[in-house]
N, C-alpha and C positions, 0 to 999 in steps of 0.2 A: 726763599725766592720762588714766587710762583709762575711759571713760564706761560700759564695761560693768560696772565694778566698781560704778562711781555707782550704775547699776541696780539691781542686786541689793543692794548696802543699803539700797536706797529701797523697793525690791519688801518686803523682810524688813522693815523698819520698818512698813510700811503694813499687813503680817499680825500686827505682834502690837497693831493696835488692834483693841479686843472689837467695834467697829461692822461691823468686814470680813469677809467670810468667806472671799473668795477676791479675788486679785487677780495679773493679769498683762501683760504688753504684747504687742505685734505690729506690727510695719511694714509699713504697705501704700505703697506708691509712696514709698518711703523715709522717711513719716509716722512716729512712733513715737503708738502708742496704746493709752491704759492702759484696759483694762479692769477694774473693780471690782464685784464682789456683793457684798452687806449682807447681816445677819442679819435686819435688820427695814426695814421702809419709813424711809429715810433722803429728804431732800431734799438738794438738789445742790447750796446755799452752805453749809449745813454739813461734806458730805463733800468740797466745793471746798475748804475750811480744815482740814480734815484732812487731804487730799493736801499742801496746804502748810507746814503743821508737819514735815508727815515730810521734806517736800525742803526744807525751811531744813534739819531735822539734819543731814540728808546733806549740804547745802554746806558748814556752818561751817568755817572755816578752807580755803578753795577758791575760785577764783578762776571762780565761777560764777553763770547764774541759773536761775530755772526760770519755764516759764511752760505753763498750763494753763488749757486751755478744755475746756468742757461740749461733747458732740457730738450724745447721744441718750442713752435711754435705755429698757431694752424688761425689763418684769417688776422683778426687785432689780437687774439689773445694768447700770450705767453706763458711758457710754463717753467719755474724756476722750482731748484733743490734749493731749500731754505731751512738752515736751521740758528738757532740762539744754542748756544753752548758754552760753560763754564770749564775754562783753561784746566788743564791736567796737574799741572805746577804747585807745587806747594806753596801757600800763601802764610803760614805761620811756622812759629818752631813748636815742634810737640814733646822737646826737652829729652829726644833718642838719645841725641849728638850724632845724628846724622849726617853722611861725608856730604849731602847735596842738601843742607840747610840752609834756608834763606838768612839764617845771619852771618854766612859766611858769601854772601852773594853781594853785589856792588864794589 
């Protein structure tokens, strides 16, 4: 799974919502951070749930999550901690007999 690709259909997704007008990211000390300007004065639990909508599309069928916080914000443009991330959990049995095996799980 290549998470740059994750990117850029998230990135594309989030440009063709009519609230955005510009959005892109940047890594500072290996942080990924998404920046966002708006057309209009937005507040930041709506445009929180709009980053959201767009990275559920992007997960469906993907064995991912995303998680995003509010960092600042200076004139239209926001600035969120955004990353895609693949859950810690074991998704198979790897035949240990493991006390915390997913076939002992449900």
């Amino acid at each position: 799974m290549n998470l740059e690709k994750i990117w850029d259909v998230f990135l594309c997704e989030l440009q063709v919502n009519p609230l955005i007008k510009r959005c892109y990211t940047r890594k500072v000390a290996g942080i990924p951070f998404l920046y966002v300007t708006t057309h209009s004065s937005a507040d930041t639990s709506h445009l929180q749930l709009v980053i959201q909508k767009s990275a559920v599309e992007v997960m469906k069928g993907k064995q991912l999550q995303a998680e995003c916080i509010f960092v600042r914000m200076h004139n239209d443009e926001f600035v969120f901690r955004h990353r895609f991330y693949v859950p810690l959990r074991k998704m198979f049995c790897c035949g240990n007999m493991c006390i915390d095996c997913v076939r002992f799980s449900k």
